[in-house]
C-alpha positions in Angstrom: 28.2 -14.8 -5.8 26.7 -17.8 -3.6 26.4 -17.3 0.4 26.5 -20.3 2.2 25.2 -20.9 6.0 26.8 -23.4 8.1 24.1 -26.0 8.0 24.6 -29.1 9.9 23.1 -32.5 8.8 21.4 -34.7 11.5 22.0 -37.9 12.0 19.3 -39.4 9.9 21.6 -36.8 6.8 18.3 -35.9 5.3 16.9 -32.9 7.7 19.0 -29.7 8.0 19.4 -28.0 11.4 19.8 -24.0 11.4 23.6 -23.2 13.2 22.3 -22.4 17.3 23.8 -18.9 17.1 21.2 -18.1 14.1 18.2 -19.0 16.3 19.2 -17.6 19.1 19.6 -14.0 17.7 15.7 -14.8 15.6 14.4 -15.5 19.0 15.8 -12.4 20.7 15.0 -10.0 17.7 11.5 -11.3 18.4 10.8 -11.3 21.9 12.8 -7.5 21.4 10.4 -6.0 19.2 7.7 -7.5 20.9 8.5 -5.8 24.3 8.9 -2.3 22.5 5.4 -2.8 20.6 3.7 -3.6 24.1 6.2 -1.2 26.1 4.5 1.7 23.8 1.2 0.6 23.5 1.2 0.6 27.9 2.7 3.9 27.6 0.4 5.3 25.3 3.2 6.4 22.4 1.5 8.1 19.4 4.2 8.4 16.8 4.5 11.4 15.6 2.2 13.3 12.6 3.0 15.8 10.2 2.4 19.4 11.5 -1.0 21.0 10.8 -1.3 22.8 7.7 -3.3 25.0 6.6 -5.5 23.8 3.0 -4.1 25.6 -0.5 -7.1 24.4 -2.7 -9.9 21.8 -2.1 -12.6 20.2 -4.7 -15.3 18.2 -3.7 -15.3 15.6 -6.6 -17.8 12.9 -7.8 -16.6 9.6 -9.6 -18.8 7.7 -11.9 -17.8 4.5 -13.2 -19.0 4.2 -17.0 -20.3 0.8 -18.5 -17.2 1.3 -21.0 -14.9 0.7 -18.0 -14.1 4.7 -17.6 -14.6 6.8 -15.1 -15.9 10.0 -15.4 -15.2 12.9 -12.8 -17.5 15.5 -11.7 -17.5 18.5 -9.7 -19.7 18.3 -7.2 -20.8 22.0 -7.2 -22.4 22.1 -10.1 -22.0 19.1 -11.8 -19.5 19.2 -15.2 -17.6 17.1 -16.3 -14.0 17.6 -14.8 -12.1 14.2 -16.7 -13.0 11.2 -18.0 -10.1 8.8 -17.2 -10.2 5.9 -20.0 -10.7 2.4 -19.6 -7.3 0.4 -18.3 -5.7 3.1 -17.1 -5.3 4.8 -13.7 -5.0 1.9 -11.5 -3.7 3.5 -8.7 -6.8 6.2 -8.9 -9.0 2.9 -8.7 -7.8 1.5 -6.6 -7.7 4.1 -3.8 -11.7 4.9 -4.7 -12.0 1.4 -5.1 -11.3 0.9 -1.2 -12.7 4.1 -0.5 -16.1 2.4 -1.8 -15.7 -0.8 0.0 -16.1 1.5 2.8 -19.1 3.2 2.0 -21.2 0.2 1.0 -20.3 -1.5 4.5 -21.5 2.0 6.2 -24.3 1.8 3.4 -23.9 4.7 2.2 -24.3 5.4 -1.8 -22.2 6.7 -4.3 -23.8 10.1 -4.7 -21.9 12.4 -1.6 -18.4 13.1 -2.6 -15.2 12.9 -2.5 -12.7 15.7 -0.8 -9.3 16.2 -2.6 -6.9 19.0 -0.6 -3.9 20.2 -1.4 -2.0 21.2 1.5 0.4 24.2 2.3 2.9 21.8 3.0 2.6 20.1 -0.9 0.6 17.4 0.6 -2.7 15.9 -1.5 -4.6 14.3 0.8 -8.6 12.4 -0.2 -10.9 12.6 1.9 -14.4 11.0 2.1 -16.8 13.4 4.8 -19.3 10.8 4.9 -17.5 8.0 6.6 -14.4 10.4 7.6 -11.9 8.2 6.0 -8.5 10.2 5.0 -6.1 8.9 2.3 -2.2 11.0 3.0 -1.7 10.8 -1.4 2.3 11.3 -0.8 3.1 8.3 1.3 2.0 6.5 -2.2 5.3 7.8 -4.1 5.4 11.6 -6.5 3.7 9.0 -9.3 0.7 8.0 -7.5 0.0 11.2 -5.8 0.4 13.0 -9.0 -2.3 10.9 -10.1 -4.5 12.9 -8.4 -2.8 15.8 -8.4 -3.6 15.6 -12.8 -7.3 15.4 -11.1 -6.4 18.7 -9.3 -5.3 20.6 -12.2 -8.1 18.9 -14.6 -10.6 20.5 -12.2 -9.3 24.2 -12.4 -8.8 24.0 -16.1 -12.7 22.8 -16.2 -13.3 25.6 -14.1 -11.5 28.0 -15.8 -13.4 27.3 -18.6 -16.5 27.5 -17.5 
C-alpha cells in the first residue's frame, strides 16, 4: 500500500517543495517540545524514580577477560571461579562491562575492585561499580538482557553452594 504526499514541483520541475501545512506543524512540534524541555529544566522537574527498595541478594563479582576471548567470573570474596562465559557469546554482558571499563580507565582505575550485582525486592537487577559510582538499572534492557545477568546471579549461589 503506497502513501503519497501532495508534493508540488517548482517551476524549474526538478526540486520538490514539502505541502506549507507539513512545515508548519514540523516547526511548531519543535519550537513545542523545545519550550517544555527548557520550561522543566527552569523549574527544576526531576521525573520521577522507582521507589526505594530494599536489596534481596548482592555479589561483589570480578570479570577477567581470557586470551581465548572468554570471560571468566569471580567472586570477589574469596576468589572461585563463579562462570566462565565462552568466547562469542554474551554480548550484551560485554558490552555493559565493556562501558563500565571505559569508565574506569578514564578515572584510572584498574580492573582489580569489583563489580556490584543486586537484586532488588522489587525484581530489579541492577550493576553497580563502587569505585566510580556508576549504576546500570538491568530491566530497562528487556527480561533477555537482564536475565543475562540474572544467569550470573544464580551461577554465583550454585558456586557457593557448592563450596
Amino acid at each position: 500500500m503506497a502513501v503519497s504526499l501532495n508534493v508540488k514541483h517548482n517551476l524549474k520541475g526538478d526540486e520538490h517543495i514539502l505541502p506549507r501545512g507539513l512545515l508548519i506543524g514540523a516547526g511548531i512540534l519543535v519550537t513545542s517540545a523545545l519550550l517544555l524541555v527548557g520550561f522543566a529544566r527552569l523549574t527544576g522537574y526531576q521525573p520521577a524514580r522507582p521507589p526505594p527498595s530494599s536489596v534481596v541478594e548482592s555479589r561483589d563479582l570480578r570479570f577477567e577477560d581470557r586470551p581465548t576471548g572468554a570471560i571468566a567470573i569471580f567472586a570477589n570474596e574469596d576468589g572461585r571461579l563463579i562462570e566462565t562465559l565462552p568466547p562469542g557469546t554474551n554480548s550484551f554482558v560485554r558490552g555493559v562491562l565493556r562501558g563500565l571499563v571505559r569508565g574506569r580507565r578514564a578515572e584510572s582505575i584498574g580492573s582489580t575492585p569489583p563489580f556490584r550485582l543486586t537484586r532488588w525486592a522489587d525484581g530489579r537487577l541492577s550493576l553497580d561499580d563502587p569505585s566510580t559510582g556508576r549504576h546500570i538499572d538491568l530491566e530497562v534492557f528487556g527480561p533477555t538482557n537482564s536475565g543475562a545477568f540474572a544467569e550470573i546471579l544464580a551461577a554465583s549461589n550454585r558456586a557457593k553452594d557448592q563450596s
